[in-house]
Structures are given as C-alpha cells and as structure tokens.
CHARMM internal coordinates of N, CA and C (Angstrom, degrees):
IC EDIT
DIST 1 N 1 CA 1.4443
DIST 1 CA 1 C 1.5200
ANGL 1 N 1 CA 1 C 108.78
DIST 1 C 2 N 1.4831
ANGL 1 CA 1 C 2 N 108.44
DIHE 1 N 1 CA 1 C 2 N 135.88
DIST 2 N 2 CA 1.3730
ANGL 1 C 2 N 2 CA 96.32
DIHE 1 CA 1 C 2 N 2 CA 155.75
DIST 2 CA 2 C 1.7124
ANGL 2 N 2 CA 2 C 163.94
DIHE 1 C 2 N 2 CA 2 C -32.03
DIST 2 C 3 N 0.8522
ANGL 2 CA 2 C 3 N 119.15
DIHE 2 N 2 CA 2 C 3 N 132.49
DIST 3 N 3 CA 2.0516
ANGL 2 C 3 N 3 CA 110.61
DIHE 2 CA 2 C 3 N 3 CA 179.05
DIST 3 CA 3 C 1.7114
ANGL 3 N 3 CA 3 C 87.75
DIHE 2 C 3 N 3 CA 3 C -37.36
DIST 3 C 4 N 1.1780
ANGL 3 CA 3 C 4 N 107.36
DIHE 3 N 3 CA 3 C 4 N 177.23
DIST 4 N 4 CA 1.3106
ANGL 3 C 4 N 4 CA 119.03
DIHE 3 CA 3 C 4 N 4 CA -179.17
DIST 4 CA 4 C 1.7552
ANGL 4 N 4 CA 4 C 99.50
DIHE 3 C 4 N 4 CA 4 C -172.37
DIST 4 C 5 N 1.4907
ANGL 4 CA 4 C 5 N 112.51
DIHE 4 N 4 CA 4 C 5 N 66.63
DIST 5 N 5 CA 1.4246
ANGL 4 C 5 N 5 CA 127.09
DIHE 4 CA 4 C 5 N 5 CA -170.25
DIST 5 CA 5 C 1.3953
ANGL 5 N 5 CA 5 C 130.32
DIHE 4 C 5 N 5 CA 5 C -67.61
DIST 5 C 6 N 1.7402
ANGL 5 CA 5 C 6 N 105.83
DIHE 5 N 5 CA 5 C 6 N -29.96
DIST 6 N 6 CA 1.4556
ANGL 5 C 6 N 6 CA 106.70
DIHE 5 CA 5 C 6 N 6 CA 166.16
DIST 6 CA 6 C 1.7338
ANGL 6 N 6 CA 6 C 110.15
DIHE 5 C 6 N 6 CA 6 C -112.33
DIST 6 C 7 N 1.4980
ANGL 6 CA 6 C 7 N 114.09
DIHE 6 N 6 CA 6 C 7 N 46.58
DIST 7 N 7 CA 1.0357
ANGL 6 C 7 N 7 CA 135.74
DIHE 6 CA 6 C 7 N 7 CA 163.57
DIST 7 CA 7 C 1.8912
ANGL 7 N 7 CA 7 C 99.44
DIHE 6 C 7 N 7 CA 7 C 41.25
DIST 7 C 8 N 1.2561
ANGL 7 CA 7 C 8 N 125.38
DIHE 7 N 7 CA 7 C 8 N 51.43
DIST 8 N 8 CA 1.6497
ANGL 7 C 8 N 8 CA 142.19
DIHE 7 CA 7 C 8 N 8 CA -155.58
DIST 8 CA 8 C 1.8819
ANGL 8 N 8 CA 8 C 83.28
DIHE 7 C 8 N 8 CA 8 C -90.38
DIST 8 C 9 N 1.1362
ANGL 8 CA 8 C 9 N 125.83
DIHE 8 N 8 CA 8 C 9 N -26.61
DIST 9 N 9 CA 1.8609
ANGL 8 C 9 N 9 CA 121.69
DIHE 8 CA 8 C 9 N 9 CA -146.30
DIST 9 CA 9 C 1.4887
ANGL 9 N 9 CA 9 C 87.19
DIHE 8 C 9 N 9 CA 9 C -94.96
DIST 9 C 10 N 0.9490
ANGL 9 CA 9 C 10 N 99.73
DIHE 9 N 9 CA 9 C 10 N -35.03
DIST 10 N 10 CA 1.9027
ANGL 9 C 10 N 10 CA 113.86
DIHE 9 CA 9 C 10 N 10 CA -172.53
DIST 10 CA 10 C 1.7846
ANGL 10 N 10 CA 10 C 109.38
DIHE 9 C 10 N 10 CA 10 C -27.97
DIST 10 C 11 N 1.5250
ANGL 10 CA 10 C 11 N 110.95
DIHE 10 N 10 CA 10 C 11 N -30.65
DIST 11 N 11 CA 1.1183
ANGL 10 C 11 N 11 CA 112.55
DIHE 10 CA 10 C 11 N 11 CA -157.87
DIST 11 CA 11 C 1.7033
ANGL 11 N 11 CA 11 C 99.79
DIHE 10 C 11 N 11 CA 11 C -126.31
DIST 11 C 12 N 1.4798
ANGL 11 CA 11 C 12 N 124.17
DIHE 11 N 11 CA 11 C 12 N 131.88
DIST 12 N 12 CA 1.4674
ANGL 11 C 12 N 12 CA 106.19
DIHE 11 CA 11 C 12 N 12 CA 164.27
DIST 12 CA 12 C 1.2777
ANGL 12 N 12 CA 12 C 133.64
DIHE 11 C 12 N 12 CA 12 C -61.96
DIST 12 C 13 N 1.5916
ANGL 12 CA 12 C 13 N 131.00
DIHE 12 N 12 CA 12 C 13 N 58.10
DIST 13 N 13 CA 1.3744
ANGL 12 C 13 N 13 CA 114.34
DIHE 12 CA 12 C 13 N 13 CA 168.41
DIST 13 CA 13 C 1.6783
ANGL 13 N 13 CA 13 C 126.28
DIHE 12 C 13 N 13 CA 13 C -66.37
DIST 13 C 14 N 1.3398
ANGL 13 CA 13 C 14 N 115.64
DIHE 13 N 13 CA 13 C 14 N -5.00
DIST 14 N 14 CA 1.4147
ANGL 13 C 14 N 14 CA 105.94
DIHE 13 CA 13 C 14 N 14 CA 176.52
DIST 14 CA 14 C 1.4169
ANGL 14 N 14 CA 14 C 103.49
DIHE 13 C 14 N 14 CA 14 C -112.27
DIST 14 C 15 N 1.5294
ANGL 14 CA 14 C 15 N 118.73
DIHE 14 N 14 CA 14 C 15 N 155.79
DIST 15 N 15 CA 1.4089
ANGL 14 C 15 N 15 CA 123.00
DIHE 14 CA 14 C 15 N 15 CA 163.36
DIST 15 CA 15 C 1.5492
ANGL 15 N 15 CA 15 C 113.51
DIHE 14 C 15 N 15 CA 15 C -147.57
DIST 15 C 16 N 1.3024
ANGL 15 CA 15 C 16 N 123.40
DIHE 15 N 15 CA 15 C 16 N 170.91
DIST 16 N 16 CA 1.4132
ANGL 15 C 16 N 16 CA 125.53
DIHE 15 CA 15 C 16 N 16 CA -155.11
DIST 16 CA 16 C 1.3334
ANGL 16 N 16 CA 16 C 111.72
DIHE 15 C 16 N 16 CA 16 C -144.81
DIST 16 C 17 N 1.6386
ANGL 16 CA 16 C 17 N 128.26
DIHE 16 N 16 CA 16 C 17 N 151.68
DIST 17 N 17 CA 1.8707
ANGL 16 C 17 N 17 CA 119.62
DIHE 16 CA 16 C 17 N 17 CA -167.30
DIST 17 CA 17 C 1.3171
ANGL 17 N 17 CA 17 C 78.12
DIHE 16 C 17 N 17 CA 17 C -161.33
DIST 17 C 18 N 1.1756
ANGL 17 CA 17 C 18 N 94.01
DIHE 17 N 17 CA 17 C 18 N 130.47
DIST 18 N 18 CA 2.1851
ANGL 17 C 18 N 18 CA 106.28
DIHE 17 CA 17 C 18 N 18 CA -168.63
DIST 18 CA 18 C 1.9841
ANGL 18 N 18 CA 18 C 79.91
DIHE 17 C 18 N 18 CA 18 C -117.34
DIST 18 C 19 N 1.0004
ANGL 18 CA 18 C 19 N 105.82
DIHE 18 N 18 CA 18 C 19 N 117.12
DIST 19 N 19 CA 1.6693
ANGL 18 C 19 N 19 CA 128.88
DIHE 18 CA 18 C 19 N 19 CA 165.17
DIST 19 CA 19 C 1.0650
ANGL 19 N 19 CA 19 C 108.26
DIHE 18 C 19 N 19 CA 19 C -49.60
DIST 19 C 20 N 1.9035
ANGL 19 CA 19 C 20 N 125.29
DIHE 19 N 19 CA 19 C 20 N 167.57
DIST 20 N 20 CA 1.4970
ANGL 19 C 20 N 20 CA 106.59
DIHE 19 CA 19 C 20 N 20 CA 148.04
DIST 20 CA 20 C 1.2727
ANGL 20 N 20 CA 20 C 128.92
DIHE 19 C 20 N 20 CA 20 C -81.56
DIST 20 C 21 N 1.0636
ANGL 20 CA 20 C 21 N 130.08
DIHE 20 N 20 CA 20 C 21 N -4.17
DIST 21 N 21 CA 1.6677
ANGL 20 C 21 N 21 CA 146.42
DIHE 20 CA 20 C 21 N 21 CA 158.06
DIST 21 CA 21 C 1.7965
ANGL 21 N 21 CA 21 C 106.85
DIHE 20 C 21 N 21 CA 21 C -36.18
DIST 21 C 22 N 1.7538
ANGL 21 CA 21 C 22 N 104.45
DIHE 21 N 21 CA 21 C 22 N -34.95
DIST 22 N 22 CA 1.4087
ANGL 21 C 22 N 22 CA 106.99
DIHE 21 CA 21 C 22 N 22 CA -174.69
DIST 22 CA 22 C 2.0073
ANGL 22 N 22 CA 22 C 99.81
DIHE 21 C 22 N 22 CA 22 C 88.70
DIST 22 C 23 N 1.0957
ANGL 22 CA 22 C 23 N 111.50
DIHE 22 N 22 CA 22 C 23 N 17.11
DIST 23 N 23 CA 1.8065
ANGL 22 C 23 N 23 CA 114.26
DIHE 22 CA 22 C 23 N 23 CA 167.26
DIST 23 CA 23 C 1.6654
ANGL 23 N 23 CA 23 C 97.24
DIHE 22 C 23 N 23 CA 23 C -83.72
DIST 23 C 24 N 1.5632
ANGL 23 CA 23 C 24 N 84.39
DIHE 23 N 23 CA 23 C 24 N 153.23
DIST 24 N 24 CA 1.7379
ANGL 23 C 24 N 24 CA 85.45
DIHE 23 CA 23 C 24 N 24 CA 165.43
DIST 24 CA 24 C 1.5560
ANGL 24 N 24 CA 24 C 117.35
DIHE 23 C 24 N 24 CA 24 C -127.97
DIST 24 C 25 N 1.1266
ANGL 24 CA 24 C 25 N 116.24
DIHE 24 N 24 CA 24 C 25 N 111.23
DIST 25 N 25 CA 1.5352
ANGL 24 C 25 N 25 CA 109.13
DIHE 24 CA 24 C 25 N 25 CA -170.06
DIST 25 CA 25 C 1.6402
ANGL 25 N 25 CA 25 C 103.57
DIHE 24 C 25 N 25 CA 25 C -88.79
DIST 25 C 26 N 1.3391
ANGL 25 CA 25 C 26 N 95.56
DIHE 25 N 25 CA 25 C 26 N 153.88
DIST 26 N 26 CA 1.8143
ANGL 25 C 26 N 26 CA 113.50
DIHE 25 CA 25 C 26 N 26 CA -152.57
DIST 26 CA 26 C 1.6790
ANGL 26 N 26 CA 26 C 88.86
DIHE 25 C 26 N 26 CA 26 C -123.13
DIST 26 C 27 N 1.4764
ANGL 26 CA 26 C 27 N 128.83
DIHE 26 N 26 CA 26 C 27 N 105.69
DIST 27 N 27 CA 1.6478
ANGL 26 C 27 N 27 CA 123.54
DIHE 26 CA 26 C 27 N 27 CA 156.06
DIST 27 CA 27 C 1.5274
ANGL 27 N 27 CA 27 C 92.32
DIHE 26 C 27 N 27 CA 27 C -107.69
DIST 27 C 28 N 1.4171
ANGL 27 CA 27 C 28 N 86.41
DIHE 27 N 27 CA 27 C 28 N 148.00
DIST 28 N 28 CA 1.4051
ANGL 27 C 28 N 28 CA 120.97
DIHE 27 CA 27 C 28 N 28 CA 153.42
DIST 28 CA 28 C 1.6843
ANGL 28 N 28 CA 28 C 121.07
DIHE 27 C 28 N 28 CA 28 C -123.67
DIST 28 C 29 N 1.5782
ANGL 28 CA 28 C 29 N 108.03
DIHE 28 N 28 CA 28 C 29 N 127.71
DIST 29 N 29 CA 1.4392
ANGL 28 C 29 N 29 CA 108.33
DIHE 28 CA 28 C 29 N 29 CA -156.97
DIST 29 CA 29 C 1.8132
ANGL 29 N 29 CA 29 C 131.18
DIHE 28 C 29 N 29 CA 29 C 53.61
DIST 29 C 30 N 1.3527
ANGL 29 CA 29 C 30 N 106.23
DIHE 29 N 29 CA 29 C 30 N 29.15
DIST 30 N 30 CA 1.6117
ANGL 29 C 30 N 30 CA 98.45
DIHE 29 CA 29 C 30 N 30 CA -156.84
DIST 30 CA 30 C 1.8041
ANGL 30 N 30 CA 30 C 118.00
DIHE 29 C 30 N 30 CA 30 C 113.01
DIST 30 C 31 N 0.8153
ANGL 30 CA 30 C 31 N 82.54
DIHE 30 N 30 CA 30 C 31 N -48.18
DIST 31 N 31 CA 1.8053
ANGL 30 C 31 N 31 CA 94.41
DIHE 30 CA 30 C 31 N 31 CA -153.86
DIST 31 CA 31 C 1.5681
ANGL 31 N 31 CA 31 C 106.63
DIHE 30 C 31 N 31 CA 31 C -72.87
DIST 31 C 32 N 0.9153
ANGL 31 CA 31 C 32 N 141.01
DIHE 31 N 31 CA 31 C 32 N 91.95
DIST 32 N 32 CA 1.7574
ANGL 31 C 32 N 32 CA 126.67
DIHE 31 CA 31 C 32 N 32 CA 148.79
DIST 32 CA 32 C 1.5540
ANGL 32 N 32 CA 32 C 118.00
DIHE 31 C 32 N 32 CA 32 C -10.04
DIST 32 C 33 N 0.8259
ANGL 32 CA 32 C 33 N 111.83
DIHE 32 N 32 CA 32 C 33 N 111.08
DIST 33 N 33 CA 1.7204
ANGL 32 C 33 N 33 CA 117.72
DIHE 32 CA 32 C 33 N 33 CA -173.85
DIST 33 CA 33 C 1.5087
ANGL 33 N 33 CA 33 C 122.43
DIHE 32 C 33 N 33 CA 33 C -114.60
DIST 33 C 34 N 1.4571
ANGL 33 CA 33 C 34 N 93.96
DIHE 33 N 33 CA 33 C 34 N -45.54
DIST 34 N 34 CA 1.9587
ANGL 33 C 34 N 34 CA 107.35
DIHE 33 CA 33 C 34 N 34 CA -175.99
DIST 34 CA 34 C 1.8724
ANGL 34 N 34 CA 34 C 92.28
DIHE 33 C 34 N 34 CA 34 C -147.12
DIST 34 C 35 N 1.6582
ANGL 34 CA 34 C 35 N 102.28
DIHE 34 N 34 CA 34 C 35 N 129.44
DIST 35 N 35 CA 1.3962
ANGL 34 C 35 N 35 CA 105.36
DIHE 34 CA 34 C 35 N 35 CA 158.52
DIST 35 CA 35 C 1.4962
ANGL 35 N 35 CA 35 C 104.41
DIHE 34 C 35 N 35 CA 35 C -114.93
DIST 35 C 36 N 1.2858
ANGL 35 CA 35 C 36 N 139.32
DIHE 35 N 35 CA 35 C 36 N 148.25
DIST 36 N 36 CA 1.3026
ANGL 35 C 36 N 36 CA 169.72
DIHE 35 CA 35 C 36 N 36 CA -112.38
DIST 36 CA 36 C 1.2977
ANGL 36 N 36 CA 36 C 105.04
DIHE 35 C 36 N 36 CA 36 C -169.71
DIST 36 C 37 N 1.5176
ANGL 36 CA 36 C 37 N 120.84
DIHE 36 N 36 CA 36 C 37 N 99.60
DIST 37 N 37 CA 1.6910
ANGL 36 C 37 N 37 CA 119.32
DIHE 36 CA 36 C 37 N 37 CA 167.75
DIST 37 CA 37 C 1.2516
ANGL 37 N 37 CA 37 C 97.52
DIHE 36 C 37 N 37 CA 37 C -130.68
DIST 37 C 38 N 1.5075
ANGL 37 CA 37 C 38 N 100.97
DIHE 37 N 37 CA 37 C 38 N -165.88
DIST 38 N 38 CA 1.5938
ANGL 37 C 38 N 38 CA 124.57
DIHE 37 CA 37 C 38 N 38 CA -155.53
DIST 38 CA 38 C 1.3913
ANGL 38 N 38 CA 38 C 113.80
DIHE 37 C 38 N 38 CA 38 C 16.55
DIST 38 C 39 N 1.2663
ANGL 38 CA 38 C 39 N 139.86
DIHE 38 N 38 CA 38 C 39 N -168.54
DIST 39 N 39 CA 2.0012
ANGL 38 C 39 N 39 CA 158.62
DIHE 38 CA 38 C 39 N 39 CA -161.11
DIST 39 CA 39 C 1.4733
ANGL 39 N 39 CA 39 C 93.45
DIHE 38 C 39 N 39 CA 39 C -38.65
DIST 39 C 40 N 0.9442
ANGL 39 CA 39 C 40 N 127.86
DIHE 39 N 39 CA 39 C 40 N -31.63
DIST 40 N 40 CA 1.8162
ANGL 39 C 40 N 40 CA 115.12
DIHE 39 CA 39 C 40 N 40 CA 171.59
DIST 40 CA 40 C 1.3349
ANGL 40 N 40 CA 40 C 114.00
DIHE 39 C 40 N 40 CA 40 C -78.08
DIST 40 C 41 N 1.3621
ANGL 40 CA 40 C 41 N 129.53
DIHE 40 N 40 CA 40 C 41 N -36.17
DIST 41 N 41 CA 1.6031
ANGL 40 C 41 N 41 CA 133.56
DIHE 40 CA 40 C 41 N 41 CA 161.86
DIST 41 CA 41 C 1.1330
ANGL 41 N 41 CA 41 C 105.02
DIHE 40 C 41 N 41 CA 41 C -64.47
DIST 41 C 42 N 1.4105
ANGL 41 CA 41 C 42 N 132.78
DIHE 41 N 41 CA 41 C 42 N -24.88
DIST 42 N 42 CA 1.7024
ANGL 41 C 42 N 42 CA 104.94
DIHE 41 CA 41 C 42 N 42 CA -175.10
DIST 42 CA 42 C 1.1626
ANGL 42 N 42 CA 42 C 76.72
DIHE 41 C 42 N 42 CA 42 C -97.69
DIST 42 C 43 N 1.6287
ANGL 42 CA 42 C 43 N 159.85
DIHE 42 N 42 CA 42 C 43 N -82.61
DIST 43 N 43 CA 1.4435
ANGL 42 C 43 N 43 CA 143.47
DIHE 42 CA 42 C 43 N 43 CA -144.38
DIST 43 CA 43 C 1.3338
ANGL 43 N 43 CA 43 C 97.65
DIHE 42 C 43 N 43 CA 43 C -36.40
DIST 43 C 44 N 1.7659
ANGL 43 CA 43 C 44 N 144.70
DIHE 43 N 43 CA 43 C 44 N -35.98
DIST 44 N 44 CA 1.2509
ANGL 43 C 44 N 44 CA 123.21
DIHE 43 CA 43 C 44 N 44 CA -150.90
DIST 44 CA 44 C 1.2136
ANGL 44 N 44 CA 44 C 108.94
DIHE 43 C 44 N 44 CA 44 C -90.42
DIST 44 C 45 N 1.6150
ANGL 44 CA 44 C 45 N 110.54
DIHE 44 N 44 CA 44 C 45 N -37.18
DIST 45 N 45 CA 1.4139
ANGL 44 C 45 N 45 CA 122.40
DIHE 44 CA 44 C 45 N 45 CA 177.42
DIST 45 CA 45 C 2.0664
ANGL 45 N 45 CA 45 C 105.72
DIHE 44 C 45 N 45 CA 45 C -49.93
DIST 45 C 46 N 1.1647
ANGL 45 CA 45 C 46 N 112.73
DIHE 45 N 45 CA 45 C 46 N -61.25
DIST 46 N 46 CA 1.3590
ANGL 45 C 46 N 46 CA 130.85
DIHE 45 CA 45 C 46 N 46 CA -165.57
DIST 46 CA 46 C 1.6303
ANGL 46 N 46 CA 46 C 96.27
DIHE 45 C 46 N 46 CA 46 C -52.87
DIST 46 C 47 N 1.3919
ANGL 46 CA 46 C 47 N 114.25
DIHE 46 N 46 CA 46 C 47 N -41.90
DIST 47 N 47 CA 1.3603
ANGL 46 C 47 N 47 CA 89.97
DIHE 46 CA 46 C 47 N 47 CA 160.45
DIST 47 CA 47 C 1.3707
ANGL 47 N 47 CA 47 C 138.30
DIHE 46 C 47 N 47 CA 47 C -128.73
DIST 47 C 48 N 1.5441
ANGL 47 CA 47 C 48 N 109.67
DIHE 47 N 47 CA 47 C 48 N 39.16
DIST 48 N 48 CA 1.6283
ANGL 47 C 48 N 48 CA 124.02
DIHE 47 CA 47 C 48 N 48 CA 150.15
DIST 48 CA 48 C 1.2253
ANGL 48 N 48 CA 48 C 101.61
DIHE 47 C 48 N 48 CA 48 C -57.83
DIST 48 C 49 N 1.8932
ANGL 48 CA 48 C 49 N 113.96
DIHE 48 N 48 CA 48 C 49 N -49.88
DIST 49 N 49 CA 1.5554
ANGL 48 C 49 N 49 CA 97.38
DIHE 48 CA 48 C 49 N 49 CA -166.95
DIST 49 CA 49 C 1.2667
ANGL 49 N 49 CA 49 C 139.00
DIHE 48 C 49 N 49 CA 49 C -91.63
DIST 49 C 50 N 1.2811
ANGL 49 CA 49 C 50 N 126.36
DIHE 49 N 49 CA 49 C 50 N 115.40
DIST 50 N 50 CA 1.1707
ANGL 49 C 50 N 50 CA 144.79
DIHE 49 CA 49 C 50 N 50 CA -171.25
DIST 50 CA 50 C 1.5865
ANGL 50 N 50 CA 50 C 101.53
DIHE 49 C 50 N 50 CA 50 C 113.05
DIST 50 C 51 N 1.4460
ANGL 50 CA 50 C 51 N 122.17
DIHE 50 N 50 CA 50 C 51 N 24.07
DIST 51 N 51 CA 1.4969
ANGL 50 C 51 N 51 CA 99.68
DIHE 50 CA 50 C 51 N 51 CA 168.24
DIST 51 CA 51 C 1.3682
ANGL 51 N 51 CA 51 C 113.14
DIHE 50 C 51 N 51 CA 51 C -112.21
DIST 51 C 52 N 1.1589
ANGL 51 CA 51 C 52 N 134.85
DIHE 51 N 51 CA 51 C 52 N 167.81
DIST 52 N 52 CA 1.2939
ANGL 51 C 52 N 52 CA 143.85
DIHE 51 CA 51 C 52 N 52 CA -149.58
DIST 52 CA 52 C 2.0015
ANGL 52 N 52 CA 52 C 106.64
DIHE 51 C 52 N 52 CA 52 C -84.72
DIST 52 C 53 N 1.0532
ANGL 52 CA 52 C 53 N 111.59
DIHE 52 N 52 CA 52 C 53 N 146.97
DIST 53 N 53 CA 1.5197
ANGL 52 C 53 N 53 CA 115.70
DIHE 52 CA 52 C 53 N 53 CA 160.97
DIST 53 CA 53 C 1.3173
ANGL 53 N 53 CA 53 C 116.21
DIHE 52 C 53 N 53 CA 53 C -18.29
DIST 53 C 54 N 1.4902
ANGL 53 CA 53 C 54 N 113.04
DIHE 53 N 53 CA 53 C 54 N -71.09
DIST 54 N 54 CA 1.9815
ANGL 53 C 54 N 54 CA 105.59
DIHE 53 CA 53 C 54 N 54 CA -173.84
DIST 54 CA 54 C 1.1067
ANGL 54 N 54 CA 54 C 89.06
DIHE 53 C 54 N 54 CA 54 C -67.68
DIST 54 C 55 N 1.1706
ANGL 54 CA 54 C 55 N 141.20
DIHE 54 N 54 CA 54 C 55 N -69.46
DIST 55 N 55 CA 1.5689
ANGL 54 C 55 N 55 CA 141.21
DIHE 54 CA 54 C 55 N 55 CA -163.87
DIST 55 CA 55 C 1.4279
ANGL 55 N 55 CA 55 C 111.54
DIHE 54 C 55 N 55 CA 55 C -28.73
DIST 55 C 56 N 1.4504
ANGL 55 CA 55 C 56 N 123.47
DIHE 55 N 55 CA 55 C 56 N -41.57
DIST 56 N 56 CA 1.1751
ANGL 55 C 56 N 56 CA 113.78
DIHE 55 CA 55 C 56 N 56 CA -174.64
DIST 56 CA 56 C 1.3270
ANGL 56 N 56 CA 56 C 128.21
DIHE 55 C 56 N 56 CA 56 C -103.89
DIST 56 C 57 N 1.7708
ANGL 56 CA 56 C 57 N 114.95
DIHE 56 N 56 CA 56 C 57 N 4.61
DIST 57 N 57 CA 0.9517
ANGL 56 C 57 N 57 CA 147.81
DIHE 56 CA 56 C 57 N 57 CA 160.11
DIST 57 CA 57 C 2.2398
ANGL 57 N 57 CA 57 C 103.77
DIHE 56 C 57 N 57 CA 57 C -67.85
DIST 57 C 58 N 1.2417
ANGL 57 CA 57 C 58 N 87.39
DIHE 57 N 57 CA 57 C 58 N -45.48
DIST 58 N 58 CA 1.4492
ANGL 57 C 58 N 58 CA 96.63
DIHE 57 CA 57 C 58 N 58 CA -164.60
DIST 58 CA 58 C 2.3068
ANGL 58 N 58 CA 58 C 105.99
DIHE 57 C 58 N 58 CA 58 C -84.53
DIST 58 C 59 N 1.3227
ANGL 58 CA 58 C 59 N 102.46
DIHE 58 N 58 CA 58 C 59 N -23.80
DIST 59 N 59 CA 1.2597
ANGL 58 C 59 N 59 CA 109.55
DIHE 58 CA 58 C 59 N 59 CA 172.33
DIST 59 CA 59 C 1.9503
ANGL 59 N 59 CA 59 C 106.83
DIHE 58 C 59 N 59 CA 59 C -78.90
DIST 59 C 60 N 1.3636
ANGL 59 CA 59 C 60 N 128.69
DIHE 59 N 59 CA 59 C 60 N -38.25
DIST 60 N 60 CA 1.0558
ANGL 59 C 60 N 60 CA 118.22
DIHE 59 CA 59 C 60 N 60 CA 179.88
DIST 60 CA 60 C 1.2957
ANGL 60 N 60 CA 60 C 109.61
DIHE 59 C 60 N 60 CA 60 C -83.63
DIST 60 C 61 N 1.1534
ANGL 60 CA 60 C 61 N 125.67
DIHE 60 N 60 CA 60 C 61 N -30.74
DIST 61 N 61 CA 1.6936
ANGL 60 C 61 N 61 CA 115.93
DIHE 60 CA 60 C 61 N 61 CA 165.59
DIST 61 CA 61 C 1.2841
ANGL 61 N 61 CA 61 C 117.94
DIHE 60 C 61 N 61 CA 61 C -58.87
DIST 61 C 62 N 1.3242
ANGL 61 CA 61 C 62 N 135.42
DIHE 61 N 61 CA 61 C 62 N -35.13
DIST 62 N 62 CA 1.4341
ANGL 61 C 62 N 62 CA 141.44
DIHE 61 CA 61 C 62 N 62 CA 146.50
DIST 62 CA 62 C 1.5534
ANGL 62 N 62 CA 62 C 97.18
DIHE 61 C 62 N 62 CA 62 C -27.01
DIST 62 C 63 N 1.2766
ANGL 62 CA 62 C 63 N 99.07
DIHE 62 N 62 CA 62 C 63 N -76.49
DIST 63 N 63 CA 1.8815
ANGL 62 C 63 N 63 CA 103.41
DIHE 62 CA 62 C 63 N 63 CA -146.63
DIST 63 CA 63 C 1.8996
ANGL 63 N 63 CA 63 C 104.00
DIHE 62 C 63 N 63 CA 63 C -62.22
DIST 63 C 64 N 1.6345
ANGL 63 CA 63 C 64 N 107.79
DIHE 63 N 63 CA 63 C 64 N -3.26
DIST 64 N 64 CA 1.1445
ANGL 63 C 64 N 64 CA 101.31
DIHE 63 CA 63 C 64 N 64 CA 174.82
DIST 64 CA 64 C 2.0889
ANGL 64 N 64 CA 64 C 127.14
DIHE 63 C 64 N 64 CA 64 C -98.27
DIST 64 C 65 N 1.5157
ANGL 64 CA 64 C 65 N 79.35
DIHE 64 N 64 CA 64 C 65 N 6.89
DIST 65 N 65 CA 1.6176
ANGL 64 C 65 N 65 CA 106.40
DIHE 64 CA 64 C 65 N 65 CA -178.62
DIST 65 CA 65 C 1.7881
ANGL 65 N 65 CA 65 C 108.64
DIHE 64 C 65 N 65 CA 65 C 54.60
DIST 65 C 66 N 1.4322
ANGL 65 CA 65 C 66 N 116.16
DIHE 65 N 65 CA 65 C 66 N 33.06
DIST 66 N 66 CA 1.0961
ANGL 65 C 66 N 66 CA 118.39
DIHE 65 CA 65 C 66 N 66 CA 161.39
DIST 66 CA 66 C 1.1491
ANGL 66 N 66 CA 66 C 123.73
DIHE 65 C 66 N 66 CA 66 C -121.62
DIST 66 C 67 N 1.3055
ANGL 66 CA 66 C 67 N 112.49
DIHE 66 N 66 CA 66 C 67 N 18.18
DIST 67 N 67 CA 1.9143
ANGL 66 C 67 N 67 CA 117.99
DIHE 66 CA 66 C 67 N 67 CA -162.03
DIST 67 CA 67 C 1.3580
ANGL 67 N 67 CA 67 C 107.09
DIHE 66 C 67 N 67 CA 67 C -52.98
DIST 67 C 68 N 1.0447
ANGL 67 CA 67 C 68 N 124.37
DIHE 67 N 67 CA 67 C 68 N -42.48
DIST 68 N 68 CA 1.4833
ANGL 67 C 68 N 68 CA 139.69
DIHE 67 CA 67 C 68 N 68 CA -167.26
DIST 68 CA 68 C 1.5561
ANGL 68 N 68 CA 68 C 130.56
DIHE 67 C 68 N 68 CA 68 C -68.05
DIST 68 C 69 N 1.7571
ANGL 68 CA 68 C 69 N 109.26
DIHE 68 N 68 CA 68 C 69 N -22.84
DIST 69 N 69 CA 0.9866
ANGL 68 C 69 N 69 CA 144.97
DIHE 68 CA 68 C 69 N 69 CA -162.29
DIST 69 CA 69 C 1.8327
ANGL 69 N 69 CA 69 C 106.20
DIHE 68 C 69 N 69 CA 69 C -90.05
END
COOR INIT
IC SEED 1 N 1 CA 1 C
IC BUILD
C-alpha cells in the first residue's frame, strides 16, 4: 500500500456497493463518484476482500483516479 503522508485513509470517506451485475460503485461522502465494471471490478472486488480498513480506504481512492489529489 501506499505512504499515506497526510494521514487522509485514517478516516472512512470512501465506500463501495458491488451490484449484481458485478459493478462496483465508489461514494465519497455520500455521493457516487466512480462505478467500476467488467475485469477491473472483479480485480477490485478480489482485493477489497480481506484487506484492511486504510487499505480499503486507499484502494477506492485509487479506483477513483484522484488518490493523489
């Protein structure tokens, strides 16, 4: 996993609801921001599960191509 320097993961602002379609919808604060289908939704799912709190804080900010921001 990434450094995580201004300690941003610390907190759950992102969360995720995988459809039965197998999409994964990505909010931040509420909001729907980035949905995620086909071979990139199942890579993301496969490893939401079993990864830790920051980790999965830090994988959906990825998948929202703003992690950095």
């Amino acid at each position: 996993m990434a450094e995580d320097a201004r300690n941003r993961f610390a907190e759950d602002v992102f969360t995720h609801r995988v459809t039965k379609d197998g999409k994964v919808l990505v909010t931040w604060q509420g909001r729907t921001v980035t949905t995620v289908s086909g071979r990139a939704a199942e890579r993301l799912v496969s490893r939401l599960d079993g990864a830790d709190r920051r980790e999965v804080q830090h994988l959906l900010a990825r998948a929202t191509g703003h992690f950095k921001h």
